[in-house]
Each structure stands twice: as C-alpha cells, then as structure tokens.
C-alpha positions in Angstrom: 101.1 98.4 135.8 98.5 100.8 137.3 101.2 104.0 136.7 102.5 102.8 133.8 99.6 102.0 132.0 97.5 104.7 132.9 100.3 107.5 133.1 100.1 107.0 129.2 96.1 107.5 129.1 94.4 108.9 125.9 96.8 111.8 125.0 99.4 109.4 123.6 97.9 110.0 120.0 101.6 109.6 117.4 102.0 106.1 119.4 99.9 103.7 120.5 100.8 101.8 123.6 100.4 98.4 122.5 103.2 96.3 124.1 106.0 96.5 127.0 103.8 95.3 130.2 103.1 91.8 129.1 103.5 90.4 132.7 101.7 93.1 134.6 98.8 92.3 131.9 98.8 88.6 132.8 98.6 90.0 136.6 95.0 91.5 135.9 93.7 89.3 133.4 94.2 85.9 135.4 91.8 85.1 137.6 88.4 83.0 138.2 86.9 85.8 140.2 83.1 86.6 138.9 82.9 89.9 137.2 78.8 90.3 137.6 77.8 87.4 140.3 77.4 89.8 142.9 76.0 93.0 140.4 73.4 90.6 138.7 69.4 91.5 139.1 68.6 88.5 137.1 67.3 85.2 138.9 67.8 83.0 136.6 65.2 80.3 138.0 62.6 83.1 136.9 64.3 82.9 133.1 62.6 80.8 130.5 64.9 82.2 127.9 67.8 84.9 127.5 69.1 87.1 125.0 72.5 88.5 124.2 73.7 91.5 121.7 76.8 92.7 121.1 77.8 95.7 118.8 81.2 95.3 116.8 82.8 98.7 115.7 85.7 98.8 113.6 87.6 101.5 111.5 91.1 100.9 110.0 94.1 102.8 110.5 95.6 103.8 106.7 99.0 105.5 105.7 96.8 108.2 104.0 97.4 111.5 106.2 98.1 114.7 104.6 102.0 113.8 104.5 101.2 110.0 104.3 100.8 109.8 108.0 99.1 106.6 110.1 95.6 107.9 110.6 91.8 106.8 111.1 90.0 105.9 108.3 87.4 107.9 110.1 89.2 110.8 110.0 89.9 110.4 105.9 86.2 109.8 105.9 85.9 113.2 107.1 88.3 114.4 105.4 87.2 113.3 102.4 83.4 113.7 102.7 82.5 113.7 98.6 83.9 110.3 98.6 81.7 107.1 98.3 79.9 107.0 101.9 82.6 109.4 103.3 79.5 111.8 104.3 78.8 109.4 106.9 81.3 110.1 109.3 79.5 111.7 111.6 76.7 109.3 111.8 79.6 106.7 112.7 80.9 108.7 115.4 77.3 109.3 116.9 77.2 105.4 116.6 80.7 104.9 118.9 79.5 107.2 121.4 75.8 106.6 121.9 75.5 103.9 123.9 77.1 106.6 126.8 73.6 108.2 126.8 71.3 105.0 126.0 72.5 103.2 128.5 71.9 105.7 131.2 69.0 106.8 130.0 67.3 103.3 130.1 68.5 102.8 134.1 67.1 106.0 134.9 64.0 104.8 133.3 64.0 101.9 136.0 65.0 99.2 132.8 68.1 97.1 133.4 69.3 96.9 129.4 72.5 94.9 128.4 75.2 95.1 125.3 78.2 93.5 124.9 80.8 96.1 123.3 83.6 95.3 120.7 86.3 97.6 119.7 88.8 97.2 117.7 92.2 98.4 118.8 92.5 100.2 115.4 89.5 102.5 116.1 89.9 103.4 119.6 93.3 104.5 118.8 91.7 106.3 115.5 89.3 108.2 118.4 92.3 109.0 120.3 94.4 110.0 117.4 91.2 112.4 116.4 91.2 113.9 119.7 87.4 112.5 120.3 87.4 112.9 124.0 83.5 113.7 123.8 83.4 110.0 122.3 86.0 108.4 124.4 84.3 110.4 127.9 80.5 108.9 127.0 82.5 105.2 126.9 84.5 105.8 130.0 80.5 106.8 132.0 79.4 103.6 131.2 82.7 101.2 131.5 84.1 102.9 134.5 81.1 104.2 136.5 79.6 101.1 139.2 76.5 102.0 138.5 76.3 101.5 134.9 78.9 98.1 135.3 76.1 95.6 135.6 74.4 96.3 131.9 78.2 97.0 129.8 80.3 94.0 129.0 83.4 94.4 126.9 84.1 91.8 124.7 88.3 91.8 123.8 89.4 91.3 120.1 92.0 91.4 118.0 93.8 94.9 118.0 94.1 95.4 114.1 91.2 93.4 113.2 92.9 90.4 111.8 91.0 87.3 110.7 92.6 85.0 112.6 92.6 81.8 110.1 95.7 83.8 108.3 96.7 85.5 111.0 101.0 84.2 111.3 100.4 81.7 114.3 103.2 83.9 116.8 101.3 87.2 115.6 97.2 86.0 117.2 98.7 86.2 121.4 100.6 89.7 120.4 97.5 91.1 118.8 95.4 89.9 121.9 97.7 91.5 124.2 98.2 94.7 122.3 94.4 95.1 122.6 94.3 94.1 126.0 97.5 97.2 126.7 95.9 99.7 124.7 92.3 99.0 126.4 93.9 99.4 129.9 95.4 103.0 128.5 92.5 104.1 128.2 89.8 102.8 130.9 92.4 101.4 133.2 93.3 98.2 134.8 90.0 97.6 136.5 87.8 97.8 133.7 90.4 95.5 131.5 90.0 92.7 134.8 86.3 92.6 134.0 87.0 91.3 130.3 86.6 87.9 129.7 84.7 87.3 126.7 86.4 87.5 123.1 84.9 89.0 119.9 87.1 87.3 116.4 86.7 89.9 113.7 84.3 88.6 111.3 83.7 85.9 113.7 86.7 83.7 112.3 87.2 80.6 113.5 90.2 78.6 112.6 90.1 74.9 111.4 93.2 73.7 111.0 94.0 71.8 114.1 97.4 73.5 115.4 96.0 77.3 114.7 93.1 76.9 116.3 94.7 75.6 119.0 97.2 78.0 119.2 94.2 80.5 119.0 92.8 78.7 122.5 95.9 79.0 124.1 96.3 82.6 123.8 92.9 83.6 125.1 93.0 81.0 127.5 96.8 82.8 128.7 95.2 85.8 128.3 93.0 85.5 130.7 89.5 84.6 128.6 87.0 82.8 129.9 84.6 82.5 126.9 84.7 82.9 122.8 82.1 84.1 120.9 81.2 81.8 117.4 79.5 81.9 114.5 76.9 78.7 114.5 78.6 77.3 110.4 82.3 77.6 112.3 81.4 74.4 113.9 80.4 70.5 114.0 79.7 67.7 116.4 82.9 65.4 117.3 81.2 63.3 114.8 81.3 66.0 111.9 77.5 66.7 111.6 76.1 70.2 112.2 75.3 71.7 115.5 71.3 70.2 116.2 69.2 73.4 116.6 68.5 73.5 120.7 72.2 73.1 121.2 73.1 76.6 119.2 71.2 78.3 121.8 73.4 77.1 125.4 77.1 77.4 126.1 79.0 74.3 124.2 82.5 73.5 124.5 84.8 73.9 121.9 87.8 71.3 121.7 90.9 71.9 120.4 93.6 68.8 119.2 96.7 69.7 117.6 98.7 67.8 115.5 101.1 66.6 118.2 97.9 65.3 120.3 97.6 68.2 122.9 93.9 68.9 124.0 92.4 72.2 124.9 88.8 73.4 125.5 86.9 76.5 125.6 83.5 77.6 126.3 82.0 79.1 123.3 78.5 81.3 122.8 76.9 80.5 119.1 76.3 83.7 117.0 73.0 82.3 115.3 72.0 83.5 111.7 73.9 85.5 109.6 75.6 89.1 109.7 72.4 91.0 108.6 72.5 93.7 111.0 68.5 93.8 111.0 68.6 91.3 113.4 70.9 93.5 116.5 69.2 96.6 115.1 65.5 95.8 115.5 66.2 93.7 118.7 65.2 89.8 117.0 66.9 88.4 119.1 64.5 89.4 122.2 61.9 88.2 120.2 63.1 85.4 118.9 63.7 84.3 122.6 60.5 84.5 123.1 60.0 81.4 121.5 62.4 79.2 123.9 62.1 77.7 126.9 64.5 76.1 129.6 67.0 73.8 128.6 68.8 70.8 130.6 72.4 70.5 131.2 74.0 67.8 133.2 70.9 67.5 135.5 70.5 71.3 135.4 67.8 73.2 133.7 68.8 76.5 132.3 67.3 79.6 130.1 68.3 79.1 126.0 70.2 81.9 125.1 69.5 83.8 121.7 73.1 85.3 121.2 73.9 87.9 118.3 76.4 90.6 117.1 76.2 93.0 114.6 78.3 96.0 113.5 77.1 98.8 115.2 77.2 101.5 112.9 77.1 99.9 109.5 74.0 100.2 107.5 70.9 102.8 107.8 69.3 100.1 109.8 71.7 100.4 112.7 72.3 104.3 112.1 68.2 105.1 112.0 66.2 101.9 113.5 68.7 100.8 116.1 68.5 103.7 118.5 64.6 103.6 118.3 64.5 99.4 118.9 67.1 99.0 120.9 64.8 100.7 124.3 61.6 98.5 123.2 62.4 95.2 124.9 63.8 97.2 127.9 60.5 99.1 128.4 58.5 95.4 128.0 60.8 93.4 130.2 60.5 96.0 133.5 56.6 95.7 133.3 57.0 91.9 133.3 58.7 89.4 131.3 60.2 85.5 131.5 62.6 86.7 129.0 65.7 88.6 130.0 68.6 90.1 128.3 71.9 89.0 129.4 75.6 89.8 129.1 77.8 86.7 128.2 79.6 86.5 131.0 76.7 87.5 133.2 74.7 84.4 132.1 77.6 81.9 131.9 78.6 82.8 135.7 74.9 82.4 136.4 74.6 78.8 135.2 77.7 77.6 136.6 76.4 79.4 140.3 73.1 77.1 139.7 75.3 74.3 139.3 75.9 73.4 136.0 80.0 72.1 135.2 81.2 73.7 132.0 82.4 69.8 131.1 78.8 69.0 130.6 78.1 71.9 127.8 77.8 69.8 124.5 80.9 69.3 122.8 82.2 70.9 119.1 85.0 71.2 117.2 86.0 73.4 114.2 84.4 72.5 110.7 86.0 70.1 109.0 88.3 68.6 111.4 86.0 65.0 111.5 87.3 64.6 108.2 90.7 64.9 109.4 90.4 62.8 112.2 88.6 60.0 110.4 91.9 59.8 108.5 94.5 60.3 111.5 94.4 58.3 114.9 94.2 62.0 117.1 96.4 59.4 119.6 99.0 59.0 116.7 98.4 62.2 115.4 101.8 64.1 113.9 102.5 67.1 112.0 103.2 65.3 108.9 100.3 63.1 109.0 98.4 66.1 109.6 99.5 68.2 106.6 99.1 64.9 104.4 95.6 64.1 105.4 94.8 67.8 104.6 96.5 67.9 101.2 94.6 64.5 100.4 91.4 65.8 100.9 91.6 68.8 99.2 93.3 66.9 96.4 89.8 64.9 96.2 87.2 67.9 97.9 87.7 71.2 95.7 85.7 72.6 98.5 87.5 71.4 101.1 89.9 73.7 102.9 91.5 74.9 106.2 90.6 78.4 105.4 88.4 78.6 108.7 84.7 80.2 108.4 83.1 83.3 109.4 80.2 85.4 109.3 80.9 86.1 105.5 82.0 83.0 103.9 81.0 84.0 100.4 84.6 86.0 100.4 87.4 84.5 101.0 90.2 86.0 103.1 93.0 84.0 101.2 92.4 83.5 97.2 93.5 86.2 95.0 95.2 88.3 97.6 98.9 87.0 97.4 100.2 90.4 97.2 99.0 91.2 100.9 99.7 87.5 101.9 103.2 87.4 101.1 104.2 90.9 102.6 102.1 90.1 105.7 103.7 86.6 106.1 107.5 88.2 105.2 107.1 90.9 107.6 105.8 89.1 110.2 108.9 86.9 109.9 111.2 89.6 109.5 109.8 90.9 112.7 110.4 87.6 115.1 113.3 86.8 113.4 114.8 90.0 114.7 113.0 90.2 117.7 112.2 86.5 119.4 115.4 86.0 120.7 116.1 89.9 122.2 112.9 89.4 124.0 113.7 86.1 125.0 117.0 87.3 126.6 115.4 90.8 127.8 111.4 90.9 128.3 112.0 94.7 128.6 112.7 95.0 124.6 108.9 94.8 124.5 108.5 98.3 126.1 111.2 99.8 123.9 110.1 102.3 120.9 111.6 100.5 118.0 109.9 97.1 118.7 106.6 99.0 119.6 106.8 101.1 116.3 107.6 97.5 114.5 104.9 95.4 115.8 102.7 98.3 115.2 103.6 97.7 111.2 103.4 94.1 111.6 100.3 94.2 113.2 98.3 96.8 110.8 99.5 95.2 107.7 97.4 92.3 109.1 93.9 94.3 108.9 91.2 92.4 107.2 89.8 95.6 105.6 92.8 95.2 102.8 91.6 91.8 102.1 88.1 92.6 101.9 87.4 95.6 99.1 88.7 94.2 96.2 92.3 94.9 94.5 93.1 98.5 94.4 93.5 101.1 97.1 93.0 99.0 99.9 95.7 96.3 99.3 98.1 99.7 98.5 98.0 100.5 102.2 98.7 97.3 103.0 101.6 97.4 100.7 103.1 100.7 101.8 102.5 99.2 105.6 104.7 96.1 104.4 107.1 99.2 103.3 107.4 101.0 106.0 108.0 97.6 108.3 110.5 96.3 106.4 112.5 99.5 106.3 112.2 99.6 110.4 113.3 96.1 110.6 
C-alpha cells in the first residue's frame, strides 16, 4: 500500500483517491498497538481532571467551477469574495493551517498542548485541488514530525461530511474508507495507523437499531477504537438521561439490531452544545477545574471535560481562539492537577492503570428504551422492529429514528425530499451496478469509472445541501445526482 498510496500523494488534484486499496487499508488500521503509551508525559495518578478539544473543519466540494467543474467551496469563496461571508476565505485558510505554527510554538515554549484534528475528506481534497501546499506542509510538520506526534491526534470522519442517520446503510463503511485512502495520500500510512478515534459530522448519532449498528460495525472494521458523542445522542439501558459525572468518563455504547446481534463501542461525551465559545476560549480547561477523580470498576481515574468545535467558523474562533488557545498551556507547565489530553491518549492511559473498557457505564442511542420496552431484544425481528417504530410515532409526534446531533433544532430529513430521493436512487443505482463486480473482482474498486462514481455518490450525500435552506445548495446536490446517474 505504501507505493501505491503514497505514489499518488497531493498532486492528484482532478481525482481524488478515495477507493481501490480496501485490503491494504484494513492492513494498517487493525491493530491494538498503543499509538501514545510510550510518547505520553502525562502521569495520570498526578490528574485530578482532563480536558480534551478537538477542531472540526469542513468545506464542501460544489459543481460550481468556471465550466461547472467539481471544486472547493473555498475556492468559490475566493472567487467570489462580494458574496455573503465569501471575504472570509482567507481567514479560513489561516484557520486550516495554524495549528502547524501553534503547536510548535507552544513545545518550544516548554508547554506540552493537545488537539484533536477533524477533516473532512471534502476539504482536504478542496486544499489539494487549490494547490495549498503552504497549508497542507504546516499539517504534514505536525502529523508526520515525532516530535510534534505526542500533542496531534487525528480524529477520522466521514469523507463528504454525511450525517450518518440518512446516510444509505452500504454507503457509511465506503465513506469511512474513502477518508481513511485519501488521508493516507496525503500523510501516509503511518500517520493513518495512529488514527483511532472517529469524529460524525455534526456529531450524528444514529437511533434506529440496525443503522447504528451497521455504523459500529464499520468503524469497528475499520480499525477504530473510540467514537466521539454528543451527550443528548444518548440514554441509560433504562431510557433515562446520562447522570451528570457519567458524561465526563469513557461509557460504552451498545448496539442491538433487529435480528438480536450485539456490538459495543467506547464513546467520549461531547458535553454542551455547538457554541464554539466554549473550544475557542478554552472552557473546557476551566471547566475541568472543577472535577475531581472518578471510580471505574475499582479504579479511580481523572473526569474528562471533552469538546469540539468548528475551527474556523465564527469571529470567536477566527480572533479569540488563537489568543486562548496558549493560556492553559502557559498555566499547566508552571503547575497544574489538570491536564489536557488527546482521546486516545487518555483512554490508553486508563486502561494501562487498569481499568477494563467493560466496566465504563453503559448507553444506548436515544430512544431505543422505548423500542425495547415493546420488543423482547431476544425475539427481536426486523418486522417487529419497524412495527414498534411505526406505533410509536403513530402515538409520539415527536418520536422519531431521525438520530440526534449537535443541532437538533434542524432537521436533516423533513422538507428535503428532493435531495433525499436522488441521494437514495443514486446510491442504489451505484451498488446495483457495482456490488456484484466487486464481489467477483475486489480490483473494480481501484478502477476509474467506479472511483469517479462513488465520488458522485458520495458528494451528493454532503450535509451542507441539507442544511441552508431550499435553493442553491440543494441545486448542487441535484446536478451531483445528474452527473452520477449519467456515469452509472
């Protein structure tokens, strides 16, 4: 995979490489080997309480190019800089690149600073399409370089940004891979080995039973470890909310579809809401502050204080951020019982002191109690399922297996049939054609035509058409369905 993968590298800007080494991926993503046991400066027995930030950067790839062309929205932004907010688009790019100097900045100020770094597939192909090697260079210093490895952790994600609720079941592993490919192309095999944490735009988490456990399987194939969560996603087994010490340590997420198969995953709670105040003026340092150590099957651990935020949306993360984010840094090296953490740094560190990931509390996906309290999960089938479902909402307007995320005043599904449908016929035009070739050839994956297809499928599945409103937005997703049908 090593030659393949990286003979492609960043210059492959018309196509990006987003399938075709699907066994040489599962290669380097499965193990159990720790990423930062042996990097760590942490001792967690001197930890009261942790903290954990992640910045999520995401622009959408459009069919709006001079001659209709796939390109960055970044680039239309500048492009296009009377527009709206367009005359921000170099304030976003500063914002993709800048960790590459903060973070090595802060080391050679003796700190030891940590963030947790999501990318979507869309915009680092946009960077690559754009020819930003200045911004793909600063992110290569601190992802490839040993001695900034301990402080960066990639998180993976989806590669178009899909919400993952109404994401076509077959389509959630191929966008996990595709990111996983593309990554690889660009920072190599090595750095994609140390990524075991997942990031679901808009921090979606599925609810109906077989799609989120369809969801588990594919990171869990994919080599994850961990999924980040937002804390309203979820319920006790016994369908009441999370208690508020349990947000703030690892929990385990069960999965039970509707033919009685069992999964689980270890999940870090996103506490709070989206406000990006809260990554960009550091609260979560301070809120940790205000926790102490917390006992786990006979173990007593640091509480964790975990957040995300986008990282370049808002004059809060574009102004305050960069002069926040070095504060708790500067505090912690002169002495401090808090520490910041990455999130697989701090997992690997509780299990090392002994504590089983069986014995995190348990939680399952909002809403599913109800389901369960009307279906023995023993006797559980697909039909009973889909009947309990439809009687429930049939007597709970609000009741729905829409899934929940970090903005759950929009919804992702009502009044946006006319992406829905083409998303859901494409994405069945596309496996209908291609299932069975790959089935009989695993090569078909590498070839151009299926690449250029699942690229189409894939796009068309971008949350940002489902998020502005009729209009423009859902007519690129519309001339995406287009151009996918007419390649299939």
């Amino acid at each position: 995979m090593t030659s393949t993968v990286l003979s492609l590298g960043t210059r492959q800007a018309n196509f990006p490489n987003i399938s075709g080494e699907e066994a040489a991926l599962t290669a380097v993503t499965n193990h159990s080997d720790p990423i930062f046991l042996a990097k760590t400066d942490l001792k967690l027995d001197q930890i009261t309480a942790g903290f954990a930030c992640a910045l999520h950067m995401h622009q959408p790839t459009i069919p709006a190019g001079s001659s209709g062309e796939l390109i960055c929205n970044l680039q239309h932004m500048f492009e296009h800089q009377g527009e709206g907010d367009n005359h921000n688009a170099s304030v976003f790019a500063w914002c993709y690149s800048r960790m590459g100097d903060f973070i090595p900045e802060l080391v050679a100020q003796g700190c030891s600073p940590r963030i947790m770094l999501d990318y979507s597939g869309n915009l680092l192909w946009g960077l690559v399409q754009m020819g930003r090697e200045d911004i793909l260079n600063n992110l290569k210093r601190i992802t490839c370089d040993p001695q900034y490895q301990p402080y960066v952790e990639w998180l993976g994600t989806m590669w178009s940004h899909a919400v993952v609720p109404s994401t076509p079941i077959p389509d959630i592993k191929l966008h996990i891979q595709a990111w996983q490919q593309y990554f690889a192309s660009i920072f190599g095999v090595e750095a994609l080995r140390r990524v075991k944490g997942f990031s679901p735009p808009e921090m979606h988490l599925p609810n109906h039973p077989d799609t989120l456990y369809e969801y588990l399987k594919a990171l869990k194939d994919c080599g994850y470890r961990w999924l980040m969560v937002q804390e309203h996603s979820l319920e006790n087994l016994d369908g009441s909310g999370l208690n508020q010490a349990q947000k703030y340590v690892p929990n385990r997420l069960v999965a039970r579809n509707s033919r009685g198969e069992v999964l689980s995953m270890t999940v870090l709670i996103k506490t709070q809401g989206s406000d990006t105040k809260l990554v960009a003026q550091m609260q979560p340092y301070h809120e940790a502050k205000g926790w102490g150590r917390q006992r786990i099957g006979g173990q007593e651990i640091p509480s964790l204080v975990t957040q995300i935020a986008d990282g370049e949306n808002g004059g809060v993360m574009m102004n305050e951020f960069p002069r926040d984010f070095p504060r708790p840094w500067h505090e912690i090296r002169n002495q401090s019982t808090v520490a910041g953490f990455n999130g697989t740094e701090y997992l690997e560190l509780v299990e090392a002191a002994g504590v089983n990931p069986e014995d995190y509390p348990i939680c399952q996906a909002v809403g599913q109690h109800r389901i369960w309290q009307r279906v023995n999960p023993d006797q559980a089938t697909p039909e009973a399922i889909e009947q309990a479902i439809a009687d429930l909402k049939a007597t709970d307007h609000q009741f729905h297996m829409d899934g929940a995320s970090w903005t759950n005043n929009l919804s992702w599904v009502q009044g946006y049939e006319n992406v829905l449908e083409p998303m859901n016929q494409l994405s069945a035009k596309f496996h209908e054609k291609y299932d069975s070739l790959v089935q009989q050839d695993p090569t078909v994956t590498g070839r151009q035509g299926y690449r250029e297809a699942l690229l189409y499928n894939l796009l068309v599945q971008t949350s940002c058409f489902r998020y502005w409103g009729q209009g423009g937005w859902t007519d690129y997703a519309q001339e995406l369905y287009r151009r996918g049908a007419a390649l299939l």
